[in-house]
Structures are given as C-alpha cells and as structure tokens.
GUBADO-201880 format. One record per residue (C-alpha): residue number from 1; residue in three letters; x, y, z. Coordinates in steps of 0.001 Angstrom, whole numbers, plus 500000, padded with zeros to 6 digits. Layout:
GUBADO-201880
ATOM   resi   resn        u        v        w
ATOM    NUM    ala        X        Y        Z
...
This chain:
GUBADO-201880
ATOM   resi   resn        u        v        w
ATOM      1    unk   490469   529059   465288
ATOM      2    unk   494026   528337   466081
ATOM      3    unk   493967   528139   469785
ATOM      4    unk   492912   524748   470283
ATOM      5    unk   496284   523788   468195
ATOM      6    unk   498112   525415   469837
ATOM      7    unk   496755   524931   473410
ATOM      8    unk   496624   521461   473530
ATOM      9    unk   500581   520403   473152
ATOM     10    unk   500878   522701   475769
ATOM     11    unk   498135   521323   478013
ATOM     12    unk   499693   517424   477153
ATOM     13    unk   503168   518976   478110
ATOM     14    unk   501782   520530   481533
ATOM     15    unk   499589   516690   481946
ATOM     16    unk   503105   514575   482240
ATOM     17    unk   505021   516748   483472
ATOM     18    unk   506080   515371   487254
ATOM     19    unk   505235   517281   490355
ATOM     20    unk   508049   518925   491972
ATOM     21    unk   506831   517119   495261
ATOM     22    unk   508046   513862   493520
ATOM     23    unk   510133   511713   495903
ATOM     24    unk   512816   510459   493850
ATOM     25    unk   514554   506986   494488
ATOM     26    unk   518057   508640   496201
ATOM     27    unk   516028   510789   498097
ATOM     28    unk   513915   507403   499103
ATOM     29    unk   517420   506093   499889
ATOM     30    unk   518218   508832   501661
ATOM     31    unk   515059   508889   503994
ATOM     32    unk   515443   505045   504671
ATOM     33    unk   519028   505833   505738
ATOM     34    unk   518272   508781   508065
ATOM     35    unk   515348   507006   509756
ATOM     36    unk   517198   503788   510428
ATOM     37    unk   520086   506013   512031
ATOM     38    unk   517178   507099   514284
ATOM     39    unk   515310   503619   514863
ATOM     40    unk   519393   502228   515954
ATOM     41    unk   519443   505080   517975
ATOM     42    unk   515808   504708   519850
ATOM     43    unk   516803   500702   519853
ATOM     44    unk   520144   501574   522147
ATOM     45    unk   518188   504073   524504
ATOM     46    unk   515344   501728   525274
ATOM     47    unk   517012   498286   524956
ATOM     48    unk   514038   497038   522730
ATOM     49    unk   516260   495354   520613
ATOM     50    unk   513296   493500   519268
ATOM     51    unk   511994   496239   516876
ATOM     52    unk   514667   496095   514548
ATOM     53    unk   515339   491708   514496
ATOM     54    unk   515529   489543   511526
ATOM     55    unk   511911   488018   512665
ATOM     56    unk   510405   491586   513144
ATOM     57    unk   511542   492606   509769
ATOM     58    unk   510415   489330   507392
ATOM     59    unk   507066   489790   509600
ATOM     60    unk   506893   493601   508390
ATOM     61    unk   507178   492606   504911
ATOM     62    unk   504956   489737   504621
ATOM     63    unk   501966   492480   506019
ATOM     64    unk   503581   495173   503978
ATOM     65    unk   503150   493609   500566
ATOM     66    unk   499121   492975   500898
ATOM     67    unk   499165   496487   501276
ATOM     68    unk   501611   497790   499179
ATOM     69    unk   499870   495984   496265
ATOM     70    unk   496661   497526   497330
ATOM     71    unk   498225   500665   496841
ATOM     72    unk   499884   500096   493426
ATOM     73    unk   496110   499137   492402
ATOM     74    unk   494863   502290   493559
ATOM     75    unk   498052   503783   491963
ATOM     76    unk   497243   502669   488486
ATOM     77    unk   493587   504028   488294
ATOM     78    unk   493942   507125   489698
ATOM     79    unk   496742   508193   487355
ATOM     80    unk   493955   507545   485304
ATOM     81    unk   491644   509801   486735
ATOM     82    unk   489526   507297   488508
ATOM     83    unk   489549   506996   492289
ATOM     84    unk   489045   503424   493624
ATOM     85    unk   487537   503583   496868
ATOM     86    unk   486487   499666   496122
ATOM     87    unk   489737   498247   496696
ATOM     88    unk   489187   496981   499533
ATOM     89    unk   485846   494949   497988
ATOM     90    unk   488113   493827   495444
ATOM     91    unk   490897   492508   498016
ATOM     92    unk   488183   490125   499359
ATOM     93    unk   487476   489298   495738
ATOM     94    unk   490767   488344   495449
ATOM     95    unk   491066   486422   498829
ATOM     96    unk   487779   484106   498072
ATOM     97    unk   488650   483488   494297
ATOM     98    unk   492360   482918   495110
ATOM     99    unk   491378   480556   498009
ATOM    100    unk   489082   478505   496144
ATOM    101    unk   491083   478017   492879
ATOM    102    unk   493720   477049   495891
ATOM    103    unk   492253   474763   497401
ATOM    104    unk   490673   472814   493841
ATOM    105    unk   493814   473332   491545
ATOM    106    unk   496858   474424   493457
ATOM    107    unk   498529   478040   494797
ATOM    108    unk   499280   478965   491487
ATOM    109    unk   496325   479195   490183
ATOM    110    unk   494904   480694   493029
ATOM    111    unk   497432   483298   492315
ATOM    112    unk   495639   483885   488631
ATOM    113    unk   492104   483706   489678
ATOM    114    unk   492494   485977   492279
ATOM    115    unk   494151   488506   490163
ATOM    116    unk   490863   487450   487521
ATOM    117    unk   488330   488413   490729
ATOM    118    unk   489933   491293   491642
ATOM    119    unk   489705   492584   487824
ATOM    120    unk   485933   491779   487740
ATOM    121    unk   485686   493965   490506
ATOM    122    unk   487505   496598   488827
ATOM    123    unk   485788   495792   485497
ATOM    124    unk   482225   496627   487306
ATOM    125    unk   483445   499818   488753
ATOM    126    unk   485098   500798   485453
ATOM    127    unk   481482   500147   483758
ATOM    128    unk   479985   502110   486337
ATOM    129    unk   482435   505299   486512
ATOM    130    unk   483448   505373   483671
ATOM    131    unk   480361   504701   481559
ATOM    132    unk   477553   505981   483127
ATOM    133    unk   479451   508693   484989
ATOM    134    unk   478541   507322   488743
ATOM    135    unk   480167   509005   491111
ATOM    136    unk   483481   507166   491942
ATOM    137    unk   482957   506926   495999
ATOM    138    unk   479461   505765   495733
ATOM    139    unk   480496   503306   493207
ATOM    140    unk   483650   502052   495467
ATOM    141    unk   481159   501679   498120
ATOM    142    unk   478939   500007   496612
ATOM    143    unk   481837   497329   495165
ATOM    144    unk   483137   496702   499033
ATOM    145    unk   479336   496274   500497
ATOM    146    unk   478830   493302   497096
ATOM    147    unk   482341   491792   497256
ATOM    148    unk   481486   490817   501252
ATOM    149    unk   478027   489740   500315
ATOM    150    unk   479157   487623   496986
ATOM    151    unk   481975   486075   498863
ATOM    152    unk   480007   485133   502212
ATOM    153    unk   476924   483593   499599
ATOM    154    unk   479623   481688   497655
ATOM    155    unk   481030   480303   500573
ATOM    156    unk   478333   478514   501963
ATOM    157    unk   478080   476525   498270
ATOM    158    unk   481675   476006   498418
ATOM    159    unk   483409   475918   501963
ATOM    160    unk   480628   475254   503517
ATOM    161    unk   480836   471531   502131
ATOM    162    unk   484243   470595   501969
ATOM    163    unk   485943   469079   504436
ATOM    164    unk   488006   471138   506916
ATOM    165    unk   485859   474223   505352
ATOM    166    unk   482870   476158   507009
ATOM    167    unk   480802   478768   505857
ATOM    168    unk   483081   481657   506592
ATOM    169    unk   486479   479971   506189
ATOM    170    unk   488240   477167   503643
ATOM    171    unk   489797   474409   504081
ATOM    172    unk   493572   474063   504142
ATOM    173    unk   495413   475438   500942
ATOM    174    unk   498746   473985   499992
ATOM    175    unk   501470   476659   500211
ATOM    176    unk   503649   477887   497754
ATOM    177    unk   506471   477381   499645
ATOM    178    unk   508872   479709   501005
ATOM    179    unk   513484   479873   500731
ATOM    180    unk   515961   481745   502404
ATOM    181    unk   519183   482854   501107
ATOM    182    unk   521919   480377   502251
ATOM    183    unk   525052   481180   504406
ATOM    184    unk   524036   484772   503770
ATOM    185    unk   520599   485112   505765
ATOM    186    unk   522183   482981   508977
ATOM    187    unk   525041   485446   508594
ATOM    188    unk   523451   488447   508872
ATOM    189    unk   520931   487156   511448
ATOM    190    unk   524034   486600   513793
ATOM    191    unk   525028   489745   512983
ATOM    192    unk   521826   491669   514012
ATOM    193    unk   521835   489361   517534
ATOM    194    unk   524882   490404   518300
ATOM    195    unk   523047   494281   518983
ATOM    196    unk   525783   496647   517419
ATOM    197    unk   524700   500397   516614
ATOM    198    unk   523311   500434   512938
ATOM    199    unk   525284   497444   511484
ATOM    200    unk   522851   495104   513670
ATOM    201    unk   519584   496949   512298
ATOM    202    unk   521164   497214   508731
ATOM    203    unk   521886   493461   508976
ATOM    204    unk   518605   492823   510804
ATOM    205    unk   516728   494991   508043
ATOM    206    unk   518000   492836   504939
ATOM    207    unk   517951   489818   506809
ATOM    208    unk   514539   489992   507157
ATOM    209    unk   514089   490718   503397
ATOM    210    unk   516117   487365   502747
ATOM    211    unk   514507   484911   505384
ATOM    212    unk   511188   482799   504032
ATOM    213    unk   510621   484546   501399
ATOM    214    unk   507509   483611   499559
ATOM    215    unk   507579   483626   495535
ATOM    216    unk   504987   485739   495241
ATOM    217    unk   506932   488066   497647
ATOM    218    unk   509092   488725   495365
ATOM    219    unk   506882   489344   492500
ATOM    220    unk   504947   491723   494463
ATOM    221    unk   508431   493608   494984
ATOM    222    unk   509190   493405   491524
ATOM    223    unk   505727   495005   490808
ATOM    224    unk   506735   498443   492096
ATOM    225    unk   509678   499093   489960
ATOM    226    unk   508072   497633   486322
ATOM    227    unk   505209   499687   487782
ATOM    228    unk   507472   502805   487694
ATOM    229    unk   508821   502169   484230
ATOM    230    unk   505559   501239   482546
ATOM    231    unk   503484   504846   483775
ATOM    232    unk   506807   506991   483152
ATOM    233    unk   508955   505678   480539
ATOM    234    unk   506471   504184   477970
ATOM    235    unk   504285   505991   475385
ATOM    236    unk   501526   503618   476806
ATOM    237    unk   501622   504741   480627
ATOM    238    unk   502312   508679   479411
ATOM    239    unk   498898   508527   477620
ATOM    240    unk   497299   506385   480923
ATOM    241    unk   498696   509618   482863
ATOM    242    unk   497295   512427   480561
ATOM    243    unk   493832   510947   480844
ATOM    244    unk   494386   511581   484777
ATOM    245    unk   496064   515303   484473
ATOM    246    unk   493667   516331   481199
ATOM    247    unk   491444   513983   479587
ATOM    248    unk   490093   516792   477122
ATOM    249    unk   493711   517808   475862
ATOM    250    unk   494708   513893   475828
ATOM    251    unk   491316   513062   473626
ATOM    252    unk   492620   516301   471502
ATOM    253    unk   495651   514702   470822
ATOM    254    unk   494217   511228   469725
ATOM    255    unk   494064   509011   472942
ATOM    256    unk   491754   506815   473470
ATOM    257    unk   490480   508461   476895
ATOM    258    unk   487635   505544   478103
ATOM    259    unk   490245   502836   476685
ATOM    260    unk   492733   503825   479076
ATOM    261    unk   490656   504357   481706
ATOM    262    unk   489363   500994   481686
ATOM    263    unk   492796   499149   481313
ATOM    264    unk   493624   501259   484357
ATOM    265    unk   491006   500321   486454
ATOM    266    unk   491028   496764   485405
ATOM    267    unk   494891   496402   486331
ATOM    268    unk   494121   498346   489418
ATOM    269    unk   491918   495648   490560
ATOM    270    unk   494010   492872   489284
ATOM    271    unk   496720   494147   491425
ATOM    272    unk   494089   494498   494542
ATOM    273    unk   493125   490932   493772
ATOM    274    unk   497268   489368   493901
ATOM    275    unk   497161   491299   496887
ATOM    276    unk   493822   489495   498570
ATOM    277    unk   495230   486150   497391
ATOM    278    unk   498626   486502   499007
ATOM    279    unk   496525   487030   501894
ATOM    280    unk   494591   483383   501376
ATOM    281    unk   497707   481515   499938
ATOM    282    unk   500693   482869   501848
ATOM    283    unk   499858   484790   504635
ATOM    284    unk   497511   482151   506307
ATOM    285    unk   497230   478875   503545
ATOM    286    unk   493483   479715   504649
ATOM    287    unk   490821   481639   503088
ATOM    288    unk   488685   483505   506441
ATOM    289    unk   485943   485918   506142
ATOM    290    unk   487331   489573   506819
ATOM    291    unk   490541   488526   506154
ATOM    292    unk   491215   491459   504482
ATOM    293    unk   491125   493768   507718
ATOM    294    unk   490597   496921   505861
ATOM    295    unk   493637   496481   504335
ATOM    296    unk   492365   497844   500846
ATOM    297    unk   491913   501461   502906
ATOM    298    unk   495512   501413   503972
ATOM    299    unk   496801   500850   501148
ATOM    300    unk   495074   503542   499582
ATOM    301    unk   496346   505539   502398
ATOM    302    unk   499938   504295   501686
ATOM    303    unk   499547   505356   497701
ATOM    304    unk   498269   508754   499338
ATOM    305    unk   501482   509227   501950
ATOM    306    unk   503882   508331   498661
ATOM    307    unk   502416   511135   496975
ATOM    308    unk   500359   508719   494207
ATOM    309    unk   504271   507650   493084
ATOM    310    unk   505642   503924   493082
ATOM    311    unk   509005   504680   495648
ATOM    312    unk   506363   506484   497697
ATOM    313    unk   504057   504432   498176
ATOM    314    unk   506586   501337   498825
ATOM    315    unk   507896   503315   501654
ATOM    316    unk   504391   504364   502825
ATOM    317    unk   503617   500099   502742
ATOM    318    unk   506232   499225   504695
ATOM    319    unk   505746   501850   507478
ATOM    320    unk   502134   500381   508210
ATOM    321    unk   503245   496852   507731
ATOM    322    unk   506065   497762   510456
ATOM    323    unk   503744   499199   513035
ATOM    324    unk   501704   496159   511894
ATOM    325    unk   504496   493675   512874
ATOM    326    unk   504820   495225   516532
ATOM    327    unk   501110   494349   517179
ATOM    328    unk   501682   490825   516547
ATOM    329    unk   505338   490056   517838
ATOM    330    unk   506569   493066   519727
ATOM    331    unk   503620   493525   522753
ATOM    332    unk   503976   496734   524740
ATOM    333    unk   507209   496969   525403
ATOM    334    unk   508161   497546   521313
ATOM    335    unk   505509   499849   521060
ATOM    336    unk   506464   501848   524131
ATOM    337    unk   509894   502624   522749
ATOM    338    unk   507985   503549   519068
ATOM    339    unk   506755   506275   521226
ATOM    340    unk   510465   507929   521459
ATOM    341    unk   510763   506818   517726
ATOM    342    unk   508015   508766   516976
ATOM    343    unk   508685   511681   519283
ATOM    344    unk   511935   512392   517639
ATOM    345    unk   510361   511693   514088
ATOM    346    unk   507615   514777   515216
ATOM    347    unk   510819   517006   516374
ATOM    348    unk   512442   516872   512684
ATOM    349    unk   508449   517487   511368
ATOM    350    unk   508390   520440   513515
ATOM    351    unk   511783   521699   511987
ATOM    352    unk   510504   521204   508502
ATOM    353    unk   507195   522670   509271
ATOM    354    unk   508930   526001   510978
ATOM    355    unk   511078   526245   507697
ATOM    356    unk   508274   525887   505395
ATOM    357    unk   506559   528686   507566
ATOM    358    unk   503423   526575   508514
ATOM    359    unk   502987   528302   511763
ATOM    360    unk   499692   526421   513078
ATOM    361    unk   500832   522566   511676
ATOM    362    unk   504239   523124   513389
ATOM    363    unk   502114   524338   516493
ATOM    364    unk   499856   520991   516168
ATOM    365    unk   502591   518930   515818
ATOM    366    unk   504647   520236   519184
ATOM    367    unk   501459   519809   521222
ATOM    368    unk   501426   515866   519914
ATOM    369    unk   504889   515322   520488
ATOM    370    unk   505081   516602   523798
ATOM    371    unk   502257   514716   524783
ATOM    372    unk   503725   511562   523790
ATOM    373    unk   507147   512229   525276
ATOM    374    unk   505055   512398   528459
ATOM    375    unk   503369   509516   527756
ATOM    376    unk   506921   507791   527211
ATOM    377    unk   508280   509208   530093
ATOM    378    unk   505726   507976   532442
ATOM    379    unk   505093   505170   531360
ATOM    380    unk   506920   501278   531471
ATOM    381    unk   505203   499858   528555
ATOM    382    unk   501579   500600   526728
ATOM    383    unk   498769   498743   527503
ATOM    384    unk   497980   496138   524586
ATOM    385    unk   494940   498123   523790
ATOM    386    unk   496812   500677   522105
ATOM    387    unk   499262   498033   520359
ATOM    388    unk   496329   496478   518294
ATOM    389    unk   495368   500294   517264
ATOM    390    unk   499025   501377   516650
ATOM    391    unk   499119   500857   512593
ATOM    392    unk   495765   502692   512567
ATOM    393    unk   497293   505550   514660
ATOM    394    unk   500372   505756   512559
ATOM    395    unk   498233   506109   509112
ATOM    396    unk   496548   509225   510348
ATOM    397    unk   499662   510883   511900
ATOM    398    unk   501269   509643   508362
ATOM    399    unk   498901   510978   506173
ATOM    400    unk   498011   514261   508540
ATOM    401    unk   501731   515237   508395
ATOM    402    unk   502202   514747   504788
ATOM    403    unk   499220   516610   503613
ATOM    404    unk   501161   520049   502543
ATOM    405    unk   503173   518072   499882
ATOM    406    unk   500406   515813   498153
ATOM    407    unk   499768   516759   494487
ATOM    408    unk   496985   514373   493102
ATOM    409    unk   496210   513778   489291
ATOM    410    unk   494094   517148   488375
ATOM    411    unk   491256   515378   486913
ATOM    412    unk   491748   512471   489474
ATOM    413    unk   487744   511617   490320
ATOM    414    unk   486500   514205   487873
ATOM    415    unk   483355   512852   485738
ATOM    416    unk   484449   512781   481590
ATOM    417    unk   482273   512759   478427
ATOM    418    unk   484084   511830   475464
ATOM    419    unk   483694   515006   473303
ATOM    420    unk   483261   517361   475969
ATOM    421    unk   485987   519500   474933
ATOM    422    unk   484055   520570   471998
C-alpha cells in the first residue's frame, strides 16, 4: 500500500528533471562563436564574401522566424506529450486568417486572428488526441489535408471578389512597417563591406539583426526566451512538462493532465498561426496559396535538431533560414563555397563521432564529406538546381547527424486515460 506514495515524488522528480543532452545558452554561445570562426574562414578561401553580408543576414532572419515559431509551437505540445504533426495545416490557418483580418482591419489584427486560426487548428487536434485518443500523426494529417481545403474554399468567397484578390491569393495588405537602428546599423554595414577576417562577419551578422526589422520580428525573438522561462522556471510549465515525461505520476500528484494538454496544444497552434501570418503580413504584404512551403515540417525539424529545447531550436531556425537565404540571394556561387563550409563542419562531426566511439556514423559521415570535397574541388559553382534544394538537404544532414543526442519527452505521442494509473 505504500508504494504508490512513495513512487510517485520520485517519478515527478525523474519527469522535470533536464536531459543531460541539454544545450545550455553558453554552450549555444559557444557553438555560434566556433562556427562563425569557420564561416570567416570558408568566406576568405573562396572570396564569397556574400554569405556572410548585412543583406544575407536580415534575409536569413526574416525566413528563420516563420520557422522558428513553427518550432516553438511544436515545442510547447510535445513537452506536453502530444506530437503535432499538423503544424504545418495550422501555418496556413494562420496565413489565410491573418491575411484576411489584414486586408479588412489592418496588420495588427491580422496578427491576432491568425494566432486565433492557428489555435482552432490546435483546438481540433487537441479534441481529437487528446479526447478520443486518435492517434497523433493521423490526426496531424488529417489537420494539414483540411487547413488547405478550408483556406482554398474560403478564398474563393473572400479573395476571389475583392479587388486586386483572386481565388488563390489576396489583395494587397498594408505592412506593419519595418526600422533600423540609426548610426549603428550603417556603421556596422560599412564595417562588414570592408571584408576583414571575423570582425566583418561579426559586424555583418548583427547588422543584419538590426536592418528592417519588422515588429513582429522582434516579438517572435522575444518568444523564445519567455518561452524558456515559462516551461522551466514556473510551477505552471513544470506541471505542462510532467504531463509529457509521466502523465500517470503527474495526475498522482494532482495535475490536471487533459487541462494541460489542451493549453499546450492550443498555444502550440497559436504560435504556428503568428508564424503563418508573419508570412501573409511581413514576409510578402500578400496572402498566396502554399505560402507556407512546408515550412510547418521544418520547423518541427528545427525543434527536433535543438533537442525539443528553446536555445536549440533557435539555432536549429536560423540554420535552415540561412541555407534558405542563399537560395534566394546568393545563386551558385554562395552555395558552392557552403560546400567547404560544410565539408569542414562533417570533419569536426567525424572527430566527435570517433570520440563517442560510433564507428559506422563516423564511417557514414567520411564517405559524405569526401564526396562533397570532390564535388567542391571540381566544381566552379553548383548548378541552381541544387540551390533551390539546399535548405532541404541541410535539414536531413542536420537532423541525421544529431540523432545520437536527441532525448524526447518519454510519454511524448503516447495515448493517456485519465485514471489509468489505477
């Protein structure tokens, strides 16, 4: 009789405790440092001194942040327990309810009924995971395939008969707006032109962060760190957590398992949503059908890569938004000298892996990375075929190389019945 009192402090201690694979922020720090060190480095050898400009770097972040707040959304629920394959539906949610609200009322409240569509999505795939116990990839599925159909119905009421609008995109939206730092942006961009070993990308790299910046830029950067405090230093986001490690031992102790399960997954697809309506209001000041390019998926691969943590995950976002940013300003040239970036990048993985003892992954790796040295080596520049597929390429050498560390929530997906524990 007195093992379930005594078990289940010990099974709420063991659900938030951290994962020892946990990148912490000054190891983050650290990482950025090292691989800008390297990207200065690849940027003298090839002369593409492109890859690390002011332009290159505010381009980055503008496609990182869809992306990164894609992630955070898929963050939220799945500390919860509750995988959210539907992001991606409820990006496009986001995109058509941000765009219309837009268009009739202003940006800013397309901002809020985006974030409102996006939670309806999540709302219907909390009913239908959490509730009736649907399995969570069938569900997510299902949410993407309805979002597309919804939105492309809607549009033909809407759009369709507006002027400027058509049945698969809206008419202009007024734009929120965008400032740049004075004095200290035009500084630092004259400081990355002038092409000086790592003061030139560091300059270029912040520069980019301060030039036409969007408002809702930097709330979504905001986002990640409240996101951070909220799930590990409030009472609130340490129960969210246990009903992701051990629902049973957290509905032992008193929490409200489906409660916090639903907030979850309704925040996770608010967040999805902000991130579909930056699409419609900042990205383009248009709302287009497939606008969100599968951007839902990457950012689910992003929270994946940051190892389901905030810092993670931010770095993971602005990796694909990078390779993102050479497709549509660098051309071949960029890319081609990514391929040394990367081949030194596989050289330090190789290291690690030997260290680690993972004989057949550090094996795997040094047949990729000689292949592309070859590549680099003879080759001028890579064809523009490969430089639309590059962010696509980098996700699954991203997530293929980081899957020895990745610790997901233990009941993350896992179907619950309240009472179960008996």
């Amino acid at each position: 009789m007195s093992t379930p009192t005594t078990t289940a402090p010990e099974k709420a201690r063991a659900a938030s405790a951290r994962p020892r694979t946990t990148l912490t922020w000054p190891v983050a720090l650290l990482l950025v440092a090292g691989l800008l060190i390297i990207v200065s480095v690849v940027r003298l050898v090839t002369g593409a001194d492109g890859i690390t400009s002011t332009g290159q770097m505010s381009a980055a972040l503008r496609l990182a942040v869809p992306i990164g707040l894609a992630g955070l959304g898929g963050l939220w629920a799945e500390r919860a327990g509750v995988v959210n394959i539907g992001l991606e539906g409820m990006m496009i949610l986001g995109t058509w309810f941000g765009a219309w609200a837009g268009y009739q009322w202003g940006p800013w409240t397309g901002i809020l009924l985006g974030v409102v569509g996006g939670a309806i999505g999540g709302l219907l795939h909390a009913i239908i995971t959490v509730t009736y116990n649907v399995n969570h990839i069938v569900s997510g599925v299902a949410i993407n395939i309805l979002a597309l159909g919804v939105t492309r119905y809607l549009s033909i009421f809407t759009f369709a008969e507006a002027d400027g609008g058509t049945s698969k995109q809206s008419p202009p939206i007024d734009s929120l707006g965008t400032w740049t730092v004075p004095g200290i942006a035009d500084g630092l961009g004259d400081l990355a032109d002038k092409h000086w070993f790592l003061v030139s990308d560091l300059a270029g790299l912040v520069g980019g962060v301060l030039t036409d910046l969007s408002p809702l830029t930097l709330i979504a950067l905001l986002l990640v760190p409240f996101t951070w405090w909220v799930l590990w230093r409030t009472s609130f986001g340490l129960r969210l957590r246990s009903c992701g490690e051990n629902p049973v031992a957290a509905e032992s102790l008193g929490v409200d398992v489906y409660r916090y399960k639903y907030l979850a997954v309704i925040i996770s697809g608010g967040f999805a949503g902000l991130g579909g309506a930056f699409l419609a209001l900042v990205s383009s000041n248009i709302y287009l059908e497939g606008q969100t390019g599968g951007r839902g998926y990457i950012g689910l691969a992003a929270m994946i890569f940051g190892n389901w943590m905030p810092g993670g995950l931010a770095l993971g976002a602005g990796l694909f938004g990078y390779t993102d940013s050479l497709r549509l300003r660098g051309g071949g040239e960029n890319v081609h000298a990514v391929l040394l970036l990367l081949v030194i990048l596989l050289v330090f993985a190789v290291a690690w892996l030997v260290w680690r003892k993972k004989w057949l992954a550090a094996a795997v790796t040094t047949v990729v990375g000689a292949l592309l040295l070859v590549w680099y080596l003879l080759s001028d520049e890579v064809p523009s075929q490969f430089v639309s597929m590059t962010p696509y390429v980098v996700t699954l050498l991203v997530l293929a190389l980081s899957a020895q560390r990745l610790r997901m929530p233990k009941a993350d997906g896992m179907p619950y019945r309240k009472g179960q524990g008996g």
